[in-house]
C-alpha positions as CSV (number, residue, x, y, z in Angstrom):
1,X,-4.8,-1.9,24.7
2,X,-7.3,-2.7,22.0
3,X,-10.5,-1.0,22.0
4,X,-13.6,-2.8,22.5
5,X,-15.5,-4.0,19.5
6,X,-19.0,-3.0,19.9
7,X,-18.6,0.7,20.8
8,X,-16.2,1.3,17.9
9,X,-19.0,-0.9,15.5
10,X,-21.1,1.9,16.8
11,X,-18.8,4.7,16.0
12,X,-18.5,3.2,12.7
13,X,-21.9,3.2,12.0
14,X,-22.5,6.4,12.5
15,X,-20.0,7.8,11.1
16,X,-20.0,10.6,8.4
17,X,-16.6,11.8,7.3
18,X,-17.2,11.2,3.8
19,X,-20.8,12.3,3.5
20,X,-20.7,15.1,1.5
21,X,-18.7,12.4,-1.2
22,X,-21.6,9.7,-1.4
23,X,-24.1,9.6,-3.9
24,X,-26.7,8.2,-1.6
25,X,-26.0,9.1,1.7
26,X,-24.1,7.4,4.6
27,X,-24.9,4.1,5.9
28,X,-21.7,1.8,6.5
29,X,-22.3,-1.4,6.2
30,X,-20.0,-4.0,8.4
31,X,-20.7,-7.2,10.6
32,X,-18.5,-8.2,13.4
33,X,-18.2,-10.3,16.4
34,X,-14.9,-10.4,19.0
35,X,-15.3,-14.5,18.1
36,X,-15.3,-14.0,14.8
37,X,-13.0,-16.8,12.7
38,X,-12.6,-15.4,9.4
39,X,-12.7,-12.1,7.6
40,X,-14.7,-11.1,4.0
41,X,-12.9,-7.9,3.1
42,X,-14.2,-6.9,0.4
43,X,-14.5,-3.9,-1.5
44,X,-17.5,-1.5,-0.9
45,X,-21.3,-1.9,-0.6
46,X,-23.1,-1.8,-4.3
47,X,-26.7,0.3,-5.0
48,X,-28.6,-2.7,-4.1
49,X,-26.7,-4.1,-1.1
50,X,-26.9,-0.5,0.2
51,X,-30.5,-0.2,-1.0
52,X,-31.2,-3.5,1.5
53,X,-28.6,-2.6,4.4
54,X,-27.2,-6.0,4.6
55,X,-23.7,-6.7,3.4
56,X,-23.6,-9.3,-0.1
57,X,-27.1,-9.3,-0.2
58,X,-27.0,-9.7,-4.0
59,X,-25.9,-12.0,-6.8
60,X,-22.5,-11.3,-6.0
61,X,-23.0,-12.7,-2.2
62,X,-25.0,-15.6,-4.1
63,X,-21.8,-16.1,-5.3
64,X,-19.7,-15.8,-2.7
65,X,-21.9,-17.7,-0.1
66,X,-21.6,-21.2,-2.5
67,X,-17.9,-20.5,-3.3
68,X,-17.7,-20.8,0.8
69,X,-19.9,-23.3,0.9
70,X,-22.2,-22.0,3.4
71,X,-26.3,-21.0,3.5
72,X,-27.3,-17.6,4.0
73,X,-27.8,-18.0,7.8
74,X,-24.1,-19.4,8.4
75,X,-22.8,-16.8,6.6
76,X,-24.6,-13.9,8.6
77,X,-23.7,-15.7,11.6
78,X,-21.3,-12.7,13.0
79,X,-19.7,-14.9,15.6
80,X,-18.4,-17.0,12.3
81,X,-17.7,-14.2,9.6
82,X,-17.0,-10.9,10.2
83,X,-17.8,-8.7,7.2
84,X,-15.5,-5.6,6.7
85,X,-15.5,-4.1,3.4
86,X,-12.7,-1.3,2.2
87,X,-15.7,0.7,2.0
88,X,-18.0,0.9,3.8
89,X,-21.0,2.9,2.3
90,X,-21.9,2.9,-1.5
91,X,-19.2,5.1,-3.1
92,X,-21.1,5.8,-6.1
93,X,-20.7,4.6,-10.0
94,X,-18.5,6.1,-12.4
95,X,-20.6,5.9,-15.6
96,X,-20.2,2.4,-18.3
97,X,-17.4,1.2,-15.6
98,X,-19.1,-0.1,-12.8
99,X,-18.7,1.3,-9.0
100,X,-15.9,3.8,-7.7
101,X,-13.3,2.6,-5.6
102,X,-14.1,2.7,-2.0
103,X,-13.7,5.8,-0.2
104,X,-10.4,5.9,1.9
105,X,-11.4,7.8,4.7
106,X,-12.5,3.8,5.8
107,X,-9.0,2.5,5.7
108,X,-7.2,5.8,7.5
109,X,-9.9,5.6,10.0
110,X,-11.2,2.4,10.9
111,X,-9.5,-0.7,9.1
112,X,-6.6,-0.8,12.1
113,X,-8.8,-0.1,14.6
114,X,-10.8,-3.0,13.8
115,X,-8.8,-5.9,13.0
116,X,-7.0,-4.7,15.9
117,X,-10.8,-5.4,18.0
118,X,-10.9,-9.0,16.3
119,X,-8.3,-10.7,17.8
120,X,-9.7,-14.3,16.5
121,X,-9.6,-13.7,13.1
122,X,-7.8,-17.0,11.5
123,X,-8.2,-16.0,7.9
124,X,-8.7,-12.9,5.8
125,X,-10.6,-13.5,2.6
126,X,-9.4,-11.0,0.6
127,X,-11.8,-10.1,-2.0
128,X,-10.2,-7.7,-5.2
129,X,-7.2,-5.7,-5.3
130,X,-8.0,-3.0,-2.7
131,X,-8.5,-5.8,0.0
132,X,-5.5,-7.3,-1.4
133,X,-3.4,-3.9,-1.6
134,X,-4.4,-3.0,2.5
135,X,-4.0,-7.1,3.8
136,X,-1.4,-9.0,1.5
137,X,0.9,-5.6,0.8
138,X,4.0,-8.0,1.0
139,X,2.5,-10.4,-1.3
140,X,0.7,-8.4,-4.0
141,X,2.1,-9.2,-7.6
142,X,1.4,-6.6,-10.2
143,X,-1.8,-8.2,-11.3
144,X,-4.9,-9.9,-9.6
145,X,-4.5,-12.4,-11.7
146,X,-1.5,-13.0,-10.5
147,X,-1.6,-12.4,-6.7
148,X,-4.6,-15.0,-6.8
149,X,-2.2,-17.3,-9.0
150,X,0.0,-17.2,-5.7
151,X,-2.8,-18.3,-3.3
152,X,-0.7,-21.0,-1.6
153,X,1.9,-18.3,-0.6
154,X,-1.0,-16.0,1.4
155,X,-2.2,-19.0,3.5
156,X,-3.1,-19.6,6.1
157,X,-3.8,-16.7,7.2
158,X,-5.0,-14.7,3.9
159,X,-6.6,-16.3,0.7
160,X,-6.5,-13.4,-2.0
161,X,-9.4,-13.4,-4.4
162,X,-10.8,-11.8,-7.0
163,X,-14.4,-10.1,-6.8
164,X,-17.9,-12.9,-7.3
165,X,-19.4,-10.0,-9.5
166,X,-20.5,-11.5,-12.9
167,X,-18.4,-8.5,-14.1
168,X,-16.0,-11.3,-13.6
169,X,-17.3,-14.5,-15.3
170,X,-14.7,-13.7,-18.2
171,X,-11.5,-13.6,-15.7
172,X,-13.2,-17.0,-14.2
173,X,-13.4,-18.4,-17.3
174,X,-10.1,-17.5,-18.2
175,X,-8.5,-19.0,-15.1
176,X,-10.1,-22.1,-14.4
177,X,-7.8,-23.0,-11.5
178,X,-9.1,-20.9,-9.3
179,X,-12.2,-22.8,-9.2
180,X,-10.3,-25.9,-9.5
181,X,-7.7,-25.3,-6.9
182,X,-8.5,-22.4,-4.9
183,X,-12.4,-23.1,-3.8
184,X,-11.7,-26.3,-2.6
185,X,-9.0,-25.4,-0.6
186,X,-11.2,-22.3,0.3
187,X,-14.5,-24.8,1.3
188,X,-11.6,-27.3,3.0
189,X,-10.5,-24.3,5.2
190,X,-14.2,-22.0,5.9
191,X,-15.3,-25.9,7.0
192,X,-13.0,-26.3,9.4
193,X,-13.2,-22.9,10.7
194,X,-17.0,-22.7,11.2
């Protein structure tokens, strides 16, 4: 029997098995509903989305929000988007390279558990490779480049893509089908979820 949702978002949130391993202290950062039509699992909170407790609540979301084609308040809407990151608390910076990978006590504890609780969930956005490594395991390709490159083959249930971090305007620019091919099919689908 699958647990219910709102106790175990409560367990999550206070949870502090990794504690001791974050820079800035524990504060997990998901959004969920049982309703909830499609998944943003992405990768793990940044300073300043964990500096505002509220998930994508930087450029990157600015991002993200007009490659789904949707205003800040649909996208917050938890009965439309559930938010699950890899990570869920800021795992710290390794220095000159950016953020650490998220912190796998999340996954071994709490990834099953929750999808498991969201029983609506159409499709999985699956934002970088360690979304793609824990939802699309059967259809990762050695690269990101070329996992997103097979879109088509994750749908409809999955879309793999890669982070909306300006980190990545070079890999955007470099692959100009992904906003040719892939967002529209990505607004086409969010539209018809929502």
């Amino acid at each position: 029997m699958t647990e219910p949702l709102e106790p175990l978002l409560a367990a999550v949130r206070a949870c502090r098995i990794c504690a001791d391993s974050l820079p800035e202290g524990p504060l997990p950062l998901l959004r969920a509903d049982r309703g909830a039509r499609i998944a943003i699992a992405g990768q793990a909170p940044g300073i300043r989305v964990h500096r505002t407790g509220t998930p994508w609540n930087d450029p990157s979301g600015d991002r993200l929000r007009d490659w789904l084609g949707v205003d800040r308040d649909t996208f917050y809407d938890t009965s439309k988007f559930a938010i699950v990151p890899m990570g869920f608390c800021y795992p710290g910076t390794v220095k000159g390279k950016g953020d650490l990978p998220p912190r796998p006590e999340c996954r071994a504890t709490w990834h099953d558990r929750i999808f498991a609780a969201l029983p609506e969930i159409e499709l999985t956005l699956c934002i970088g490779q360690y979304a793609i490594d824990y939802h699309m395991p059967d259809l990762k390709r050695p690269t990101l480049t070329e996992t997103v490159r097979n879109w088509r083959q994750a749908l409809p249930r999955r879309l793999p893509m890669p982070h909306p971090s300006g980190r990545n305007n070079l890999w955007l620019r470099r692959n100009p089908f992904f906003e040719a091919e892939v967002l529209p099919e990505l607004r086409r689908r969010v539209a018809g979820l929502i």
